[in-house]
C-alpha positions as CSV (number, residue, x, y, z in Angstrom):
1,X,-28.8,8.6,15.6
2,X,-26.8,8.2,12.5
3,X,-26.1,11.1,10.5
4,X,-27.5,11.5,6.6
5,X,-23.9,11.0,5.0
6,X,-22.9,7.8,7.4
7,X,-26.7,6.2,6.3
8,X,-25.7,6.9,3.1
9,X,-22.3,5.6,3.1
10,X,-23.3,2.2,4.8
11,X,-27.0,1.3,2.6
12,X,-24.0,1.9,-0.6
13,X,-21.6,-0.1,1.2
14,X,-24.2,-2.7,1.6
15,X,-25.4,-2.7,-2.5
16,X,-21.3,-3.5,-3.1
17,X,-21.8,-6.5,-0.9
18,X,-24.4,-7.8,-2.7
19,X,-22.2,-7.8,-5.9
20,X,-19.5,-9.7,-4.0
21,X,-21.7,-12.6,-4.4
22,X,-23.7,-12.3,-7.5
23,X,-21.8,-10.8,-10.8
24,X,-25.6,-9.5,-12.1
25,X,-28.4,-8.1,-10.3
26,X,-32.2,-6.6,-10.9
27,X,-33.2,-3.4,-9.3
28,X,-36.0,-5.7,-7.5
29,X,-33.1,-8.0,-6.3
30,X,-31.6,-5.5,-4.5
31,X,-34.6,-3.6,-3.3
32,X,-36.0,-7.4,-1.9
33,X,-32.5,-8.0,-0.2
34,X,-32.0,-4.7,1.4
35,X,-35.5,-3.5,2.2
36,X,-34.8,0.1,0.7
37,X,-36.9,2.0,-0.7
38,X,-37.3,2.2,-4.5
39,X,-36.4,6.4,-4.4
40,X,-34.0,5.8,-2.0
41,X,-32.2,2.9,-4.0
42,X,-32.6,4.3,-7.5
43,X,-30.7,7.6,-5.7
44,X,-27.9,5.4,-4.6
45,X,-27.2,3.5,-8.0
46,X,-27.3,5.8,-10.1
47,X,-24.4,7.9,-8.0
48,X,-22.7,4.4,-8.0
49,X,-23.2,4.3,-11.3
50,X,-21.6,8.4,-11.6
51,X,-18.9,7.3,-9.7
52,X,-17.7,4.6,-11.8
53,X,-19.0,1.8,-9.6
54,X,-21.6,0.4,-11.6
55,X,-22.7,-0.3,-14.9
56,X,-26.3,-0.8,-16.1
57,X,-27.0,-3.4,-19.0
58,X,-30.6,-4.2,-19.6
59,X,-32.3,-4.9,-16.8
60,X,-29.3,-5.7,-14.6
61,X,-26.8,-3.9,-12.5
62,X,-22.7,-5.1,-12.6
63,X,-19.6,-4.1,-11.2
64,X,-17.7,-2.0,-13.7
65,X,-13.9,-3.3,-14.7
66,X,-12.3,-0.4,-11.8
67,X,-14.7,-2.3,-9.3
68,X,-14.0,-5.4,-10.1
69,X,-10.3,-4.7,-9.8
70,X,-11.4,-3.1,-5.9
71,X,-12.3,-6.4,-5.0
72,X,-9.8,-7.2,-3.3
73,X,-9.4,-4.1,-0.9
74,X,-12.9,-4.1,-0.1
75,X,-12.7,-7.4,2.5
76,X,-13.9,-5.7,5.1
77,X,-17.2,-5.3,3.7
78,X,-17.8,-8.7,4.1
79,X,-16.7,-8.9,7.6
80,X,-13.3,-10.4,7.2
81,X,-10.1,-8.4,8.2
82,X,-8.2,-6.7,5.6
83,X,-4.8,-7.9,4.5
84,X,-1.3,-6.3,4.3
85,X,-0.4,-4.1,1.8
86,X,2.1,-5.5,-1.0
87,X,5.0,-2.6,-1.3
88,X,8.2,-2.4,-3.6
89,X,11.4,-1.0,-2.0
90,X,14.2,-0.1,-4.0
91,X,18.1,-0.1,-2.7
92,X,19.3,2.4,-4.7
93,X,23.1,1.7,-4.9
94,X,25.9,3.5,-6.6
95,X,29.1,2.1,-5.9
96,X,29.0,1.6,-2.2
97,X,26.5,4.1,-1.5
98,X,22.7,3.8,-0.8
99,X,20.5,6.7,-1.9
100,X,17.9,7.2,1.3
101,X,15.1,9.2,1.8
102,X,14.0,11.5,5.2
103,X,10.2,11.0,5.0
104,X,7.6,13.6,5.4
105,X,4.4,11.9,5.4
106,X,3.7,9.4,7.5
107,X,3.6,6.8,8.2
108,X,7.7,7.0,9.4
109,X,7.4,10.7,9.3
110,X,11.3,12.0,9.9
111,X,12.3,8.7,9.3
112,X,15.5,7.9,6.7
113,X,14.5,4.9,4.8
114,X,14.5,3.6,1.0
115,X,13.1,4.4,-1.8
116,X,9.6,2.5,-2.5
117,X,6.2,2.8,-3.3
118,X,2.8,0.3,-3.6
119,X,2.8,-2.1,-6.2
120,X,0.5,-1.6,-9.4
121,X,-2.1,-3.5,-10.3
122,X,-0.2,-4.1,-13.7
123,X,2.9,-4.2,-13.1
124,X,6.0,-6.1,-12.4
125,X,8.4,-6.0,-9.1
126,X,10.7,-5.6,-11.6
127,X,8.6,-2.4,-13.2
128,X,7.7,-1.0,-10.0
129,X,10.8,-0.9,-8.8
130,X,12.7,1.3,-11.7
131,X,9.3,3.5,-11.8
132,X,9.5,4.3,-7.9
133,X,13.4,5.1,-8.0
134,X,12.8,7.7,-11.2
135,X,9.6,9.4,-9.1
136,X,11.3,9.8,-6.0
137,X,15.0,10.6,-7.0
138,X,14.3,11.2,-11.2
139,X,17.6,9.0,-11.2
140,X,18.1,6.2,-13.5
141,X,18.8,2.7,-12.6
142,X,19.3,-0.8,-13.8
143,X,17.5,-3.5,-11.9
144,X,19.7,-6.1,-10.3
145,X,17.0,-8.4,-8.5
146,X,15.1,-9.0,-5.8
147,X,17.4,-9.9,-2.7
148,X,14.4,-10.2,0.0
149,X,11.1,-10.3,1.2
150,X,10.2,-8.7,4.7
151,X,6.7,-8.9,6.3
152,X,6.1,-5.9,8.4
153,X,3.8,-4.7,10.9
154,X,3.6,-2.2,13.4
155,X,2.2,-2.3,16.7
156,X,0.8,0.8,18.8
157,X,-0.3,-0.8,22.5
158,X,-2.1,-4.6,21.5
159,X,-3.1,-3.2,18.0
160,X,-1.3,-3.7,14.9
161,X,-1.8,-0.6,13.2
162,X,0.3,-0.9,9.9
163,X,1.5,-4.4,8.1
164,X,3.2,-4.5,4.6
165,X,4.8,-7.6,2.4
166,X,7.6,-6.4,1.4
167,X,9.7,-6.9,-1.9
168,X,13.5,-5.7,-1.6
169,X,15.0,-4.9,-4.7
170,X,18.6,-4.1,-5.6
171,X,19.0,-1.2,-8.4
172,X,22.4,0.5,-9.7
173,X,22.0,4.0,-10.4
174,X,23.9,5.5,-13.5
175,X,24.8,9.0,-11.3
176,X,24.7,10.3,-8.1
177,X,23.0,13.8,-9.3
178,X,19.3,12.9,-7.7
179,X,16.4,15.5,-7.4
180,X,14.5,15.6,-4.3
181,X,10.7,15.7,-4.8
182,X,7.9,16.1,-2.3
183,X,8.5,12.9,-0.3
184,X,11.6,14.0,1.4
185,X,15.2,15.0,1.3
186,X,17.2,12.7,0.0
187,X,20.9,12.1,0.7
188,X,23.9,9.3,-0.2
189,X,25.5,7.4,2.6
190,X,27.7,4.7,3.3
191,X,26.3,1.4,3.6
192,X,28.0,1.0,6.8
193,X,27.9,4.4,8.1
194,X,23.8,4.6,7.8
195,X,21.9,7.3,9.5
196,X,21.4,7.0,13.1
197,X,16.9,7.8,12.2
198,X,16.6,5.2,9.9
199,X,13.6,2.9,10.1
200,X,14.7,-0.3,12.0
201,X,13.4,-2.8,9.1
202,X,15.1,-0.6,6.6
203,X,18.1,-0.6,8.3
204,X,17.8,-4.7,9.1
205,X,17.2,-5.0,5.2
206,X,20.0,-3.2,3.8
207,X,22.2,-5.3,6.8
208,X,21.0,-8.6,6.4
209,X,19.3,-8.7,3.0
210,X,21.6,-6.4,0.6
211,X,24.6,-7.1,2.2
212,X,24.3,-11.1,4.1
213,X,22.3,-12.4,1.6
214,X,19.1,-13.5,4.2
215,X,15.6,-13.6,2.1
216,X,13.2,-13.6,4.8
217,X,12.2,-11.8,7.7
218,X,9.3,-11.2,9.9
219,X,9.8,-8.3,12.2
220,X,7.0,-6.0,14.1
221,X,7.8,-2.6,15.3
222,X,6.3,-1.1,18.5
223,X,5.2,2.9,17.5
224,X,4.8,4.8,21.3
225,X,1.5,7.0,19.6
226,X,3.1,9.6,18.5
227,X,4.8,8.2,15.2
228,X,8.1,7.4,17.0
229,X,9.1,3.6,16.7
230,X,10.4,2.7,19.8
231,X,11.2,-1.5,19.1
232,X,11.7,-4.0,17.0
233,X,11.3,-7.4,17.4
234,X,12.6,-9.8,14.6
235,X,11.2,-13.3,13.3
236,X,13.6,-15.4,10.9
């Protein structure tokens, strides 16, 4: 028997489907297309409506603007599977050194990699890029382009677990004075002498992207369960 909150959560996640297909709706519409009832409906909009869902003009119901912009993330509702998530990663350079971060949340947890982040609704790479590098390492940089795209996924067993298009962008850092934040330590190296735990597609980026000029890979990672990656295969 389904608990209270997990009715809850799918008879609300069934009134956001409805809006996928129709912009406007009447409280009658809904009530005729989900066979709720009328207390049990009215409870549920107007906490949509208190959580910013919905708005209420007249006699109809609408997504408001932050739904509408959710759209997109919300394809599992309607029973398709969900995409990968768009990510900026910025090769913060000075001279011939690469500023690197050890992660501490996953996923990658204890993992060197680059600076990066998920791409705003409003932003540009270009925007995205700068913004991550000053959050992570408050250092500033001047954006020298994007040098590749990588499409990544990670596989645990026959699943793919994680999958991200990523945007590789060069920037040139003014200093070398960072500040470590709450992602992770961060540290200078070499861009030949990289750590030894560095995420493999990080690693394969700053290789064949920064430094051979390639602008497109495809690569999936095998993680063993536990977080630890323990293969890489690679697509050109």
């Amino acid at each position: 028997m389904k608990s209270n909150t997990t009715l809850a959560k799918k008879e609300r996640e069934d009134i956001f489907k409805l809006f996928i297909k129709k912009r406007m709706l009447k409280f009658n519409e809904i009530e005729k297309s989900l066979e709720l009832k009328s207390n049990t409906l009215s409870y549920h909009l107007d906490m949509m409506i208190k959580d910013g869902l919905l708005e209420k003009d007249d006699e109809y119901y609408k997504l408001t603007k932050k739904a509408e912009q959710m759209l997109p993330f919300f394809a599992h509702l309607t029973g398709r599977e969900t995409g990968p998530l768009t990510v900026i990663v910025a090769a913060v350079k000075h001279k011939n050194k690469i500023c690197l971060l050890r992660r501490v949340k996953r996923p990658y947890q204890g993992y060197w990699g680059m600076i990066g982040g998920k791409l705003k609704m409003k932003e540009s790479i270009k925007d995205c890029a700068i913004r991550e590098a000053k959050e992570e390492t408050g250092l500033d940089c001047e954006f020298k382009g994007v040098r590749g795209v990588l499409h990544e996924r990670v596989k645990e067993g026959d699943e793919i677990k994680h999958a991200f298009v990523i945007f590789l962008c060069e920037l040139e850092s003014k200093s070398e004075e960072f500040t470590s934040g709450e992602e992770g330590q961060l540290a200078w190296f070499n861009l030949d002498e990289l750590p030894a735990k560095i995420i493999p597609s990080d690693g394969l980026m700053i290789k064949e992207m920064l430094q051979e000029g390639i602008s497109y890979k495809e690569v999936i990672m095998e993680d063993d369960g536990t977080g630890e990656l323990t293969g890489m295969k690679v697509n050109q």
